[in-house]
Biopython code that builds the backbone (N, CA, C, O; Angstrom):
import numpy as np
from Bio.PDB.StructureBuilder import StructureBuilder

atoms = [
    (1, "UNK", "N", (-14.785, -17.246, 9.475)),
    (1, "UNK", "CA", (-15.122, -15.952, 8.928)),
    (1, "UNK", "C", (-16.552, -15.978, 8.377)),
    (1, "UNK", "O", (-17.489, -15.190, 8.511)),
    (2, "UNK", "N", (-16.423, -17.104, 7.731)),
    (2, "UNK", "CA", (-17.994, -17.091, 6.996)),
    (2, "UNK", "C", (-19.016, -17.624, 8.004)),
    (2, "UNK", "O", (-20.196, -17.392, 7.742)),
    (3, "UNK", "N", (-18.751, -18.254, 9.039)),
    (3, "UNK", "CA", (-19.501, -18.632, 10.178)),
    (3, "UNK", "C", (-20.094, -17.587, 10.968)),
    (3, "UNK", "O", (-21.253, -17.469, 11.368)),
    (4, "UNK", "N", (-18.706, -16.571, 11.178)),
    (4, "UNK", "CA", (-19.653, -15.019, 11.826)),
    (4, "UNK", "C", (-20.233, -14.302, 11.263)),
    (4, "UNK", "O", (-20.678, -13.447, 12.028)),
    (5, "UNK", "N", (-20.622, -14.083, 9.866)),
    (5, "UNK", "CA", (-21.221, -13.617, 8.923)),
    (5, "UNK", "C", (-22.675, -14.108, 9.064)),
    (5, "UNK", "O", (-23.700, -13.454, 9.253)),
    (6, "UNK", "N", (-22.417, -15.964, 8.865)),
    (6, "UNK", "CA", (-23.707, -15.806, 9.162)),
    (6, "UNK", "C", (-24.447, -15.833, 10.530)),
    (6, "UNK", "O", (-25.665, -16.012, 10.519)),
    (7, "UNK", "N", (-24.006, -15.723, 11.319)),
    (7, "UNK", "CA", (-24.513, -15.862, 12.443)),
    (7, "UNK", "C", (-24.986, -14.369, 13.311)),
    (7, "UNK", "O", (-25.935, -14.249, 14.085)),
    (8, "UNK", "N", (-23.898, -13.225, 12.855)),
    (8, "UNK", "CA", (-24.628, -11.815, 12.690)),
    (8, "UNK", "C", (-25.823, -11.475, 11.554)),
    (8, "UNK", "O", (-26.480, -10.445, 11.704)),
    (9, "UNK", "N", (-26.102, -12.426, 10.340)),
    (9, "UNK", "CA", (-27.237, -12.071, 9.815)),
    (9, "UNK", "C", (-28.194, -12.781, 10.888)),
    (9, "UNK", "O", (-29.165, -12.094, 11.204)),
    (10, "UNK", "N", (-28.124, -13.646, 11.312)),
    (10, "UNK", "CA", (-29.661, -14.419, 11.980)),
    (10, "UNK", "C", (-29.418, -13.696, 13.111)),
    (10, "UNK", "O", (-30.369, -13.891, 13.868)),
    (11, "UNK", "N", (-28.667, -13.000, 13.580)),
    (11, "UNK", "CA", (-29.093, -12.250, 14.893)),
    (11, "UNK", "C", (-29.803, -11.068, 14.162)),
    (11, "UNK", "O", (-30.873, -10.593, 14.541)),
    (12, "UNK", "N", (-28.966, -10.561, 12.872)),
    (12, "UNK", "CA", (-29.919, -9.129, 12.677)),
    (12, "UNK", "C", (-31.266, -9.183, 12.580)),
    (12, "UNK", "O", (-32.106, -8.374, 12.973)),
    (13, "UNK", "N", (-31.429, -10.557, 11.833)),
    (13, "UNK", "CA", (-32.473, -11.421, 11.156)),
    (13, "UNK", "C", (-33.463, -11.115, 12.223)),
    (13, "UNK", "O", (-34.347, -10.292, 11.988)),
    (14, "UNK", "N", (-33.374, -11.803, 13.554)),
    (14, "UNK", "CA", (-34.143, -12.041, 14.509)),
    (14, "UNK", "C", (-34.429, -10.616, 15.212)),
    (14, "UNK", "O", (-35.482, -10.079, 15.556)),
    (15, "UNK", "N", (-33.227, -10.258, 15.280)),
    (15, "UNK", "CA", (-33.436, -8.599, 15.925)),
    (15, "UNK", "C", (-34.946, -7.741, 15.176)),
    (15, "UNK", "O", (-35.989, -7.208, 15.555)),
    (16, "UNK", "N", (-34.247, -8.038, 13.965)),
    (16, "UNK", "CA", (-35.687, -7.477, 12.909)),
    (16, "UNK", "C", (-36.709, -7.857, 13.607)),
    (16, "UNK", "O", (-37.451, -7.155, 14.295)),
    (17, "UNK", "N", (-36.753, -9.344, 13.365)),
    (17, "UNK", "CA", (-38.104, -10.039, 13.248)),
    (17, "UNK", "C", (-38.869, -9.533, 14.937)),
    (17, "UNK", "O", (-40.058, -9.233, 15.039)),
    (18, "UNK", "N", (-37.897, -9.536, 16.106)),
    (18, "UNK", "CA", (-38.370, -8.853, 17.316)),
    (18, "UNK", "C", (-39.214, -7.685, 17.223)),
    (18, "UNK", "O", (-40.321, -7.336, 17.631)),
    (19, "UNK", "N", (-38.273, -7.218, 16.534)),
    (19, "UNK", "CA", (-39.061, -5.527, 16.194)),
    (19, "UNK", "C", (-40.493, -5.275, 15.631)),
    (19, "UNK", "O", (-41.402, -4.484, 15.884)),
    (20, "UNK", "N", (-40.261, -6.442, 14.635)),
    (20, "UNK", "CA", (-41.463, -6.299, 14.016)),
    (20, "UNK", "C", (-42.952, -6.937, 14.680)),
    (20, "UNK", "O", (-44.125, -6.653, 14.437)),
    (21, "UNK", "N", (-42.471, -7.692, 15.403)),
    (21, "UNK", "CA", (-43.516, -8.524, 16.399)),
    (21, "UNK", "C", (-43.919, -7.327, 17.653)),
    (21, "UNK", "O", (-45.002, -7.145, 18.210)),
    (22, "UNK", "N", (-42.718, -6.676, 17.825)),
    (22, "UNK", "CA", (-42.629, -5.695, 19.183)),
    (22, "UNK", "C", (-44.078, -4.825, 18.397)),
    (22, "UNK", "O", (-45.188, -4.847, 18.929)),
    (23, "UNK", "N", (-43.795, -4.081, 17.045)),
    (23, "UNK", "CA", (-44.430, -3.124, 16.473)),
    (23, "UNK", "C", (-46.451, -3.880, 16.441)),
    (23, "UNK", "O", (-47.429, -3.134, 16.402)),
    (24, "UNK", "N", (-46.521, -5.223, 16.469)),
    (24, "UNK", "CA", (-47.716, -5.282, 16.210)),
    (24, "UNK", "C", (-48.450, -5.696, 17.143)),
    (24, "UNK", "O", (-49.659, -5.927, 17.143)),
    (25, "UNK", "N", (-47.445, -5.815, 18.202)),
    (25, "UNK", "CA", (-48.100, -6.508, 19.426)),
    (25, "UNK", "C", (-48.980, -5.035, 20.362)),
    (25, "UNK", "O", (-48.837, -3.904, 19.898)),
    (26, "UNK", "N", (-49.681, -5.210, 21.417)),
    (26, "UNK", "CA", (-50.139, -4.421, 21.818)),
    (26, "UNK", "C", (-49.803, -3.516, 23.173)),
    (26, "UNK", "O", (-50.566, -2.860, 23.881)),
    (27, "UNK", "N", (-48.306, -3.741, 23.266)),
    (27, "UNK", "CA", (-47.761, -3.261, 23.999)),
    (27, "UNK", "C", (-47.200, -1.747, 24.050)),
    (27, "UNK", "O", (-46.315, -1.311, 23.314)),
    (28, "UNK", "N", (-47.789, -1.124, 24.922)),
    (28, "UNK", "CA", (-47.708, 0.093, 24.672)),
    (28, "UNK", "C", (-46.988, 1.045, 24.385)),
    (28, "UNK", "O", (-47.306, 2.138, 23.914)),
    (29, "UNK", "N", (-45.136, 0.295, 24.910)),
    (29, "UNK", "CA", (-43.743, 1.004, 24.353)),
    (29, "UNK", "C", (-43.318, 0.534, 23.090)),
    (29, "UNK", "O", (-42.441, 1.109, 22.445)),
    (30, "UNK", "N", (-43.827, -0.357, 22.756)),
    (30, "UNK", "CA", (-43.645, -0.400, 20.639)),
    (30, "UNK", "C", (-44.055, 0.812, 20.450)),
    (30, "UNK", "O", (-43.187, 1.662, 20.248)),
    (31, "UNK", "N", (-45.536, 1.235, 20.465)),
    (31, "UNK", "CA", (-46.035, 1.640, 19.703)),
    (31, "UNK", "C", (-45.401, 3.772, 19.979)),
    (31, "UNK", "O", (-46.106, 4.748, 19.724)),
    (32, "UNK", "N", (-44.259, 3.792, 20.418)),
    (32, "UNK", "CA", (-44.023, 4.904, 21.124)),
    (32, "UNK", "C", (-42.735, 5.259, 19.999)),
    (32, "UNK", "O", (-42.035, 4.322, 19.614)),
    (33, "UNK", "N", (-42.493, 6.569, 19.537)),
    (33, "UNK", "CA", (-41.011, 6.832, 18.748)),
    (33, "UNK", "C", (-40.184, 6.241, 19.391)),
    (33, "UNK", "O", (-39.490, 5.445, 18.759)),
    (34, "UNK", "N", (-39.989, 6.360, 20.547)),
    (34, "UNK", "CA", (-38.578, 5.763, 20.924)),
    (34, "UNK", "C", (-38.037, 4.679, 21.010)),
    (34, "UNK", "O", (-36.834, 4.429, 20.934)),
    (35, "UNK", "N", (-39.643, 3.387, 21.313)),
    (35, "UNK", "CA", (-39.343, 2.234, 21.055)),
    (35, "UNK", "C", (-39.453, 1.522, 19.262)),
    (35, "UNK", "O", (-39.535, 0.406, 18.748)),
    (36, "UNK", "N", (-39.408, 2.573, 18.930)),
    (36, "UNK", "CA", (-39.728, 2.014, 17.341)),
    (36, "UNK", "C", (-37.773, 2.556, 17.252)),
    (36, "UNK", "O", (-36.834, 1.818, 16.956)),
    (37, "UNK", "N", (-37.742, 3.374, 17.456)),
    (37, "UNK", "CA", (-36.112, 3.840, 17.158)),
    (37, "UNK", "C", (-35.227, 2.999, 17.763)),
    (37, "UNK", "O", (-34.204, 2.736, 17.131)),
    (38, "UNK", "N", (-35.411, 2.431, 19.029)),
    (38, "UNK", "CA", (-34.851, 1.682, 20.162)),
    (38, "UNK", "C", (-34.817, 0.228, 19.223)),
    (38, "UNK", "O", (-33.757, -0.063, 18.668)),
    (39, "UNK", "N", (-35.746, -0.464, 19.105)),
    (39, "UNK", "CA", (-35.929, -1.757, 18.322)),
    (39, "UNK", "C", (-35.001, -1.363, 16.648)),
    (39, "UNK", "O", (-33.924, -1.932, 16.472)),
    (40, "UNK", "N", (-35.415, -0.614, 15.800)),
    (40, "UNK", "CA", (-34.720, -0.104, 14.922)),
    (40, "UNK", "C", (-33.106, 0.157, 14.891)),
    (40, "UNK", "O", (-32.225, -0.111, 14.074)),
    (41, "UNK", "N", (-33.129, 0.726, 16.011)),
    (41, "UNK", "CA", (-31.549, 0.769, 16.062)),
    (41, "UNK", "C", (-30.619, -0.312, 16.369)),
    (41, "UNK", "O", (-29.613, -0.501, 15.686)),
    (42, "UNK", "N", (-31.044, -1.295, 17.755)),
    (42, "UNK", "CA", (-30.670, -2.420, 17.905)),
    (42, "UNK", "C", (-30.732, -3.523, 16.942)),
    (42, "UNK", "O", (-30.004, -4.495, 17.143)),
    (43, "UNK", "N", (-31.495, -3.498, 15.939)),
    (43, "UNK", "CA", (-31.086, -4.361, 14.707)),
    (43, "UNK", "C", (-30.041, -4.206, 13.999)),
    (43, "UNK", "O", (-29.127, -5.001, 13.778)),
    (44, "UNK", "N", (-30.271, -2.674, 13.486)),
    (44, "UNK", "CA", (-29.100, -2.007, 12.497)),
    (44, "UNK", "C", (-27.827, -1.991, 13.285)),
    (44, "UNK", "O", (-26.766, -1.897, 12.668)),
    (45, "UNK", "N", (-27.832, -2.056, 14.291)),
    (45, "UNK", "CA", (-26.354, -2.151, 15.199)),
    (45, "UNK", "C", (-25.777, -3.687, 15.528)),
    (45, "UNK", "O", (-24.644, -4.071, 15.817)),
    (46, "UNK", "N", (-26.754, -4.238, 15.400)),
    (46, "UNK", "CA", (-26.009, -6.264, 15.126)),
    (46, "UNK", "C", (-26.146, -6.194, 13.908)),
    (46, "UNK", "O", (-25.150, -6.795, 13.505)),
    (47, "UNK", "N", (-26.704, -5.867, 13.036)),
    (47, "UNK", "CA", (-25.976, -6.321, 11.891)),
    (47, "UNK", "C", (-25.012, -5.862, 11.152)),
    (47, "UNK", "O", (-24.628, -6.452, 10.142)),
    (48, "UNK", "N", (-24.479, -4.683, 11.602)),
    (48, "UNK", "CA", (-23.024, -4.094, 11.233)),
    (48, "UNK", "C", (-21.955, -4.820, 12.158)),
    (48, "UNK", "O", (-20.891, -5.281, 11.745)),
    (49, "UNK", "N", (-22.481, -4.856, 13.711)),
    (49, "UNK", "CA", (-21.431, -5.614, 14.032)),
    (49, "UNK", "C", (-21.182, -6.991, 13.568)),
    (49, "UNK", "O", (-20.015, -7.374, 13.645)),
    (50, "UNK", "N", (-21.986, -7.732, 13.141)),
    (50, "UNK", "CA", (-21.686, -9.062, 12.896)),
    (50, "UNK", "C", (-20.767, -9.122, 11.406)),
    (50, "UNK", "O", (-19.832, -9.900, 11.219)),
    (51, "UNK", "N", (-21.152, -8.351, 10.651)),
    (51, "UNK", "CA", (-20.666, -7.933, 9.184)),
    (51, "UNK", "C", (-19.303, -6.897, 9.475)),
    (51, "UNK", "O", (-19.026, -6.149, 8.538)),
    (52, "UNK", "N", (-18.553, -6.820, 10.548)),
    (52, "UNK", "CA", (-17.034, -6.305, 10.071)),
    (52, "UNK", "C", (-16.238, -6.832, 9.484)),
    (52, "UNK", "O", (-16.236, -8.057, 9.612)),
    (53, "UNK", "N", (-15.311, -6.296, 8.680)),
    (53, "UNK", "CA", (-14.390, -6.806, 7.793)),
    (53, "UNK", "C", (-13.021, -7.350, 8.301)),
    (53, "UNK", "O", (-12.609, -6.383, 8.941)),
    (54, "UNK", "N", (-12.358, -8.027, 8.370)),
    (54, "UNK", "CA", (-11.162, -7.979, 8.884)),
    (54, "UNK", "C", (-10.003, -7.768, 7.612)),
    (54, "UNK", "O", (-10.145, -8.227, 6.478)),
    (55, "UNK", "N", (-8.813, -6.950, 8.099)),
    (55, "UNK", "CA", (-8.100, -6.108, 7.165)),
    (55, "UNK", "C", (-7.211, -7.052, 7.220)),
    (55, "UNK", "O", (-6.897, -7.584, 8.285)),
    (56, "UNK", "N", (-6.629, -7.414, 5.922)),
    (56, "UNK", "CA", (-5.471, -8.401, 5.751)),
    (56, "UNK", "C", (-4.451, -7.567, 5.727)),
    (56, "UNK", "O", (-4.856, -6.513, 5.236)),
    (57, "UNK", "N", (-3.255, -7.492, 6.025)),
    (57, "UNK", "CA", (-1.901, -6.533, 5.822)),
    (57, "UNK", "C", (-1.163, -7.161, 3.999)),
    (57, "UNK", "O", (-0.973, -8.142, 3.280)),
    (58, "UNK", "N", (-1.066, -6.165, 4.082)),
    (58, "UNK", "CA", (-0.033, -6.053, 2.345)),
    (58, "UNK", "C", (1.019, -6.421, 2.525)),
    (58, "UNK", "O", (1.761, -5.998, 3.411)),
    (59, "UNK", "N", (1.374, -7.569, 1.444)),
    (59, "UNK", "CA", (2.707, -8.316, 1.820)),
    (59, "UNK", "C", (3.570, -7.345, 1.458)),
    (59, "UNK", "O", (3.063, -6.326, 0.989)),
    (60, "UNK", "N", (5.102, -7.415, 1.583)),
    (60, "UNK", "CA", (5.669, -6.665, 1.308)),
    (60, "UNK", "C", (6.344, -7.661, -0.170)),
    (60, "UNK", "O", (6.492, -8.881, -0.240)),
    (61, "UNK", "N", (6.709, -6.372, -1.434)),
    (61, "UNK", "CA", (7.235, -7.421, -2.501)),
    (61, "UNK", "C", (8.371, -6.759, -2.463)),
    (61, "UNK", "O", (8.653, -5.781, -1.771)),
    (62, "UNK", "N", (9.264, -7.549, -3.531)),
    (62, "UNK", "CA", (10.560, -7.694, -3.504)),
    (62, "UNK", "C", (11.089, -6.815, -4.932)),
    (62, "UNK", "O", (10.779, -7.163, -6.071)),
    (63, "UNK", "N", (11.827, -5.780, -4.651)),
    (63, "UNK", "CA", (12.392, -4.732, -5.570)),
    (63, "UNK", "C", (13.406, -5.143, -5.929)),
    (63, "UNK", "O", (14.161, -5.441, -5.003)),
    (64, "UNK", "N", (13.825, -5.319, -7.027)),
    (64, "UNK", "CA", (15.010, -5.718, -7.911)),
    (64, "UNK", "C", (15.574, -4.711, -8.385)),
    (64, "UNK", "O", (15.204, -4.506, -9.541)),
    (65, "UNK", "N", (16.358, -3.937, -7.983)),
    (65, "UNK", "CA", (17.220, -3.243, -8.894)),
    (65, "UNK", "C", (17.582, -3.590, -10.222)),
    (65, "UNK", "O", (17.643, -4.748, -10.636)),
    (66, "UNK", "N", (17.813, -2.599, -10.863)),
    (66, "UNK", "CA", (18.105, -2.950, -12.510)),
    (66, "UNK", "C", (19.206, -2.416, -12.308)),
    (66, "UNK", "O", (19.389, -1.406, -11.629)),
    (67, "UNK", "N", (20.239, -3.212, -13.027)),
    (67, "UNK", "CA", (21.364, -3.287, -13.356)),
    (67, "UNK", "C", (21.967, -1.773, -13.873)),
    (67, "UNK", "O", (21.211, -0.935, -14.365)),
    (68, "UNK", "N", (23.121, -1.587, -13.732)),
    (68, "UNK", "CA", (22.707, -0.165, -14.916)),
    (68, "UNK", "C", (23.876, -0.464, -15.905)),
    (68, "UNK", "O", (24.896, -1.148, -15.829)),
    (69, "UNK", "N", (23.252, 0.415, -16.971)),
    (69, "UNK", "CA", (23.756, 0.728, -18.380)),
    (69, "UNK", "C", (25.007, 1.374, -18.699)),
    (69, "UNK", "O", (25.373, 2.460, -18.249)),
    (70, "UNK", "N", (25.555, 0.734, -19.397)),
    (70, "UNK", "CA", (26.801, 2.038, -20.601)),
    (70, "UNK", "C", (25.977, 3.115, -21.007)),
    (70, "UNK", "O", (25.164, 3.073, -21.931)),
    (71, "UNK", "N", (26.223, 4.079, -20.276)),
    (71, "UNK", "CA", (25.989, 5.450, -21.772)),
    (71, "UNK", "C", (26.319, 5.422, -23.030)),
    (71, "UNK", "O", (25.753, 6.301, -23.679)),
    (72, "UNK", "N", (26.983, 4.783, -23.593)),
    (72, "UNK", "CA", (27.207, 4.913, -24.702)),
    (72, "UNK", "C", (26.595, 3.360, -25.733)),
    (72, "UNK", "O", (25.987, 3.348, -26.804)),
    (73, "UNK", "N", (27.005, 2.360, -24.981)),
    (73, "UNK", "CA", (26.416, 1.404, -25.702)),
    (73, "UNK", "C", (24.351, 0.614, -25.744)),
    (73, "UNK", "O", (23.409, 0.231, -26.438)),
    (74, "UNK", "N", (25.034, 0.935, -24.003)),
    (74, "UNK", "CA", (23.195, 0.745, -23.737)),
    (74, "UNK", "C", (23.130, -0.705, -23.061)),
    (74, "UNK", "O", (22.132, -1.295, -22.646)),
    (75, "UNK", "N", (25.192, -1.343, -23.065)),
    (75, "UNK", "CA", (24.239, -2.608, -22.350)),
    (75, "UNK", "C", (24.234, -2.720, -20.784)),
    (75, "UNK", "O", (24.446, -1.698, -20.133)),
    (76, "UNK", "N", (24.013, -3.848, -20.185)),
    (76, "UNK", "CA", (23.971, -4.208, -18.739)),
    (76, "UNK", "C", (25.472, -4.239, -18.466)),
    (76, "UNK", "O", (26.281, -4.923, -19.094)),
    (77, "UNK", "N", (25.819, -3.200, -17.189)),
    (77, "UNK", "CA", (27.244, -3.502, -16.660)),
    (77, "UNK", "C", (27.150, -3.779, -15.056)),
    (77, "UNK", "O", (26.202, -3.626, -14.285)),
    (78, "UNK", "N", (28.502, -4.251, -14.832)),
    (78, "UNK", "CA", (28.742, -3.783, -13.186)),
    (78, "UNK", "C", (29.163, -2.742, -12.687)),
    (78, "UNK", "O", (30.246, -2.254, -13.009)),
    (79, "UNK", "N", (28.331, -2.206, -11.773)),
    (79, "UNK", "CA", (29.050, -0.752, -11.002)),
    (79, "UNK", "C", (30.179, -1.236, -10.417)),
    (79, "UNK", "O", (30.310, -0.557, -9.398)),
    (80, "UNK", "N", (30.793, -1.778, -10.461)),
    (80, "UNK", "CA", (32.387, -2.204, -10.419)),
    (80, "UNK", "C", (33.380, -1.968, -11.470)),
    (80, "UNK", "O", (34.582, -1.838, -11.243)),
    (81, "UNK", "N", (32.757, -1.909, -12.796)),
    (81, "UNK", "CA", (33.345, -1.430, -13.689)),
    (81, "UNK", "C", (33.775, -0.200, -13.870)),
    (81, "UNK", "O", (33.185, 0.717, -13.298)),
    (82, "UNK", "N", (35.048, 0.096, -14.822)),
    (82, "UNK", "CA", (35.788, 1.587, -14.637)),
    (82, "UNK", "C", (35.730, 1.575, -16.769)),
    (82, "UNK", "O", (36.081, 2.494, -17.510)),
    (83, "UNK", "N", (35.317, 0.570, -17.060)),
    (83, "UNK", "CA", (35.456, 0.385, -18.703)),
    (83, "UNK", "C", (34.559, -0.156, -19.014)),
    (83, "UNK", "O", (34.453, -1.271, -18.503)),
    (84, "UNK", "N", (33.588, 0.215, -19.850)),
    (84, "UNK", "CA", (32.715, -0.660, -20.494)),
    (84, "UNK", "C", (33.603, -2.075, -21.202)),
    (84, "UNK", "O", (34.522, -1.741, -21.949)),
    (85, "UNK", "N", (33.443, -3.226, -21.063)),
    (85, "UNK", "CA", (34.053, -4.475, -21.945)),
    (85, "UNK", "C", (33.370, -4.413, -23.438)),
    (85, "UNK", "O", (33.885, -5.127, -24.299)),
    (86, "UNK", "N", (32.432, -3.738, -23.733)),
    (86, "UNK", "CA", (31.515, -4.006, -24.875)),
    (86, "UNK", "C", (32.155, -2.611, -25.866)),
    (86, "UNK", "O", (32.759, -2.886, -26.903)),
    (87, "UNK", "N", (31.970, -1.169, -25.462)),
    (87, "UNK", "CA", (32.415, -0.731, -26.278)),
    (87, "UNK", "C", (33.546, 0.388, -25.783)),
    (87, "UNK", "O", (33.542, 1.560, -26.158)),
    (88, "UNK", "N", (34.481, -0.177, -24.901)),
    (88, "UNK", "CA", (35.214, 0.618, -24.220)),
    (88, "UNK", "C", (35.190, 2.091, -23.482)),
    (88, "UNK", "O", (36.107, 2.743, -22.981)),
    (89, "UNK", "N", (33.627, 2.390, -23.623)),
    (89, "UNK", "CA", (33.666, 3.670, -22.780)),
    (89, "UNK", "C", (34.111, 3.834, -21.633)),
    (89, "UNK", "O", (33.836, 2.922, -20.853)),
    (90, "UNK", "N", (34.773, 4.764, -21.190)),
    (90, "UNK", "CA", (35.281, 4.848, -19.745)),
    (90, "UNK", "C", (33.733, 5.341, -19.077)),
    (90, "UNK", "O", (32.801, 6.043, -19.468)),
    (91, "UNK", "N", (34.044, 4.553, -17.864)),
    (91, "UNK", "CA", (32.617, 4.791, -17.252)),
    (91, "UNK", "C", (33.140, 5.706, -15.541)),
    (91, "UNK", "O", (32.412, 6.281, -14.731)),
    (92, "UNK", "N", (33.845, 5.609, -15.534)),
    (92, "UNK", "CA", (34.902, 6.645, -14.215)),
    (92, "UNK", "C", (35.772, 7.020, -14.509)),
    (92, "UNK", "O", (36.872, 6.468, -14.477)),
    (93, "UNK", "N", (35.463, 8.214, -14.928)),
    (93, "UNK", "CA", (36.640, 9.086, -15.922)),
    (93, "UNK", "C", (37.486, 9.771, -14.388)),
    (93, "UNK", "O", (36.887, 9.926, -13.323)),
    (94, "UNK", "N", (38.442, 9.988, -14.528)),
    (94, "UNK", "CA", (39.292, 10.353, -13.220)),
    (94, "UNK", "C", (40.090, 11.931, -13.960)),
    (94, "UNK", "O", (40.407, 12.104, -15.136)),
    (95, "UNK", "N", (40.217, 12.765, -12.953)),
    (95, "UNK", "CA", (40.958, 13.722, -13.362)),
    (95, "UNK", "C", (42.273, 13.369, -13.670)),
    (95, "UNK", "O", (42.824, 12.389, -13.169)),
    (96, "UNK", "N", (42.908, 14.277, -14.634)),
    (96, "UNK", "CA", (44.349, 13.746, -15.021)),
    (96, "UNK", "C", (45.282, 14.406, -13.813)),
    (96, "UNK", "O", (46.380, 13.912, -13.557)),
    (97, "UNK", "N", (44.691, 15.732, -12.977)),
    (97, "UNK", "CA", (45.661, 16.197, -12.172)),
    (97, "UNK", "C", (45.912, 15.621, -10.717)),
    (97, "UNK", "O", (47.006, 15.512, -10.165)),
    (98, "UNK", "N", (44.548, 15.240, -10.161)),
    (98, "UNK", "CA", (44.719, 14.496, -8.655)),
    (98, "UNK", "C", (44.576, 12.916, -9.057)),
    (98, "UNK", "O", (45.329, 12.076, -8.565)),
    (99, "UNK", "N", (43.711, 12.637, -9.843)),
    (99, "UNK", "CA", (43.072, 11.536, -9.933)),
    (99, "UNK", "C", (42.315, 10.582, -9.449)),
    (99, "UNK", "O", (42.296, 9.352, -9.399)),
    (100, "UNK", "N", (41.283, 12.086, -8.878)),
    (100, "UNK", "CA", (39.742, 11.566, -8.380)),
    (100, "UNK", "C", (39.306, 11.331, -9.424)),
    (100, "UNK", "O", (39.840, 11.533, -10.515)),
    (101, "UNK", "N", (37.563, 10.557, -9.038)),
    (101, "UNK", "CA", (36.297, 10.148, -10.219)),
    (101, "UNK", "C", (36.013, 11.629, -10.160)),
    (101, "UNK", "O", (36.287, 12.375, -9.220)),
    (102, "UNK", "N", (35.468, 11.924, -11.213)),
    (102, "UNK", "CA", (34.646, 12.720, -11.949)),
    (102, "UNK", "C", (33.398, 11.963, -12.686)),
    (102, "UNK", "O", (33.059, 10.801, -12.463)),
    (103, "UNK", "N", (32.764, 12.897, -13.644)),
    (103, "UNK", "CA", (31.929, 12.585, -13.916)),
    (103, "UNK", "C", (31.718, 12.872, -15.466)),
    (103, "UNK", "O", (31.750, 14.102, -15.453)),
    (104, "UNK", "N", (31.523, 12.510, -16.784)),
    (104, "UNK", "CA", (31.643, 13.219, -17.802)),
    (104, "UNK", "C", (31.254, 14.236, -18.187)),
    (104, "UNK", "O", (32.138, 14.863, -18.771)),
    (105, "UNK", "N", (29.656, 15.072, -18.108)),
    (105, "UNK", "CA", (29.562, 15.791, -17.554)),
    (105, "UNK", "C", (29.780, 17.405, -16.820)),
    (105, "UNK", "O", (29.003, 18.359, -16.838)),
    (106, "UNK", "N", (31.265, 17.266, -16.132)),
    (106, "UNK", "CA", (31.634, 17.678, -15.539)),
    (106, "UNK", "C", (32.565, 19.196, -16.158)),
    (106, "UNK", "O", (33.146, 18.987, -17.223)),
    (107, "UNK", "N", (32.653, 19.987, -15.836)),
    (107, "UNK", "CA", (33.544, 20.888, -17.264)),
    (107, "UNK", "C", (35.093, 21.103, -16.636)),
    (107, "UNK", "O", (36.100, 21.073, -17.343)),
    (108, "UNK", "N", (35.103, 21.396, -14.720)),
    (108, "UNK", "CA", (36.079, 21.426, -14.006)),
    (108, "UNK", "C", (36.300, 20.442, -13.014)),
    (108, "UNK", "O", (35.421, 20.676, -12.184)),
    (109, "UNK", "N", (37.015, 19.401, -12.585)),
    (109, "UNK", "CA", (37.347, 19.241, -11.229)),
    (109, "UNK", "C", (37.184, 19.795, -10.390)),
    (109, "UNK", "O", (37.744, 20.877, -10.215)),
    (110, "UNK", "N", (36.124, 19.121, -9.311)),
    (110, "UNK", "CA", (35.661, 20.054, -8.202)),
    (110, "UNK", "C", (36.422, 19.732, -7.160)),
    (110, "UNK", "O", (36.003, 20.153, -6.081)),
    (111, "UNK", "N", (37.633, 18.977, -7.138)),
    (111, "UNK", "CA", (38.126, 18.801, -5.724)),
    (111, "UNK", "C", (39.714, 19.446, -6.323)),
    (111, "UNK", "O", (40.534, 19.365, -5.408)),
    (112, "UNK", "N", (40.061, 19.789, -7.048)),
    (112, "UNK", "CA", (40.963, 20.586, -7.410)),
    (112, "UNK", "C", (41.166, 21.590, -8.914)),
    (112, "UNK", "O", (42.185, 21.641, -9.603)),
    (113, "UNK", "N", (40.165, 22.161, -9.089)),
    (113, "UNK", "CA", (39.975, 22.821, -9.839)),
    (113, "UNK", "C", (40.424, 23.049, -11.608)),
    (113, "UNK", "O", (40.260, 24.035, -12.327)),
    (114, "UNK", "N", (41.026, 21.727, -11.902)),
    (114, "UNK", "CA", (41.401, 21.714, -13.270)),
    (114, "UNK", "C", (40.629, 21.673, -14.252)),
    (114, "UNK", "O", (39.592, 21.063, -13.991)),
    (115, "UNK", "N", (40.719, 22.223, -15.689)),
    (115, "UNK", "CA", (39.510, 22.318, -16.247)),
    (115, "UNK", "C", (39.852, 20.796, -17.163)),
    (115, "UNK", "O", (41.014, 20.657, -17.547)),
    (116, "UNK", "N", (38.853, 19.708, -17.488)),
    (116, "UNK", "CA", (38.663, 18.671, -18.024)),
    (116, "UNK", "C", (38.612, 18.413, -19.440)),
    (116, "UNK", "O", (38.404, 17.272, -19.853)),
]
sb = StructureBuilder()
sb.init_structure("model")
sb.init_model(0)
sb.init_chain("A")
sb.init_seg("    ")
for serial, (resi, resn, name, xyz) in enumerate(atoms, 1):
    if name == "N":
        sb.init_residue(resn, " ", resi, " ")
    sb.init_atom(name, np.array(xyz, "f"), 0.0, 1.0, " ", f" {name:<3s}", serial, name[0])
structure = sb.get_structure()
């Protein structure tokens, strides 16, 4: 990497230094706009190419879910749990009439309409 770096400066390097020899010498297409633009441009164009960047890709990192909480107590549970162990909140409150989950929350049973 650092080898093509430098090796596009000593080409720009030289490209220059052409130009500038082209410009004082007595040759009659130096001394013309187009060969001053022509020499000019061919420098500035090796030395961008020699100087590209190469793009590293973004690792991907690793997302940890957080555990989740009792509403009521605040500590770490398992979503497997139906009871908090810490301060007994019911954490899947179930209707008393079918006895789906609900939600606390909730004012009616939405899969059979009882009020909670």
């Amino acid at each position: 990497m650092i080898v093509k770096k430098i090796i596009g400066i000593l080409i720009g390097l030289g490209c220059m230094a052409l130009s500038v020899m082209a410009y004082f010498s007595n040759e009659p297409a130096s001394k013309t706009d187009f060969g001053r633009i022509t020499t000019i441009g061919v420098s500035i164009l090796m030395g961008n190419l020699s100087s590209k960047k190469t793009i590293t890709p973004i690792q991907p990192t690793l997302v940890i879910p957080l555990a989740p909480k009792c509403p009521a107590c605040g500590k770490e549970i398992s979503n497997e749990f139906s009871v908090c162990p810490y301060c007994a909140t019911v954490l899947k409150p179930k209707c008393p009439s079918c006895g789906k989950e609900v939600t606390h929350d909730f004012k009616n049973c939405p899969y059979c309409g009882t009020v909670l």
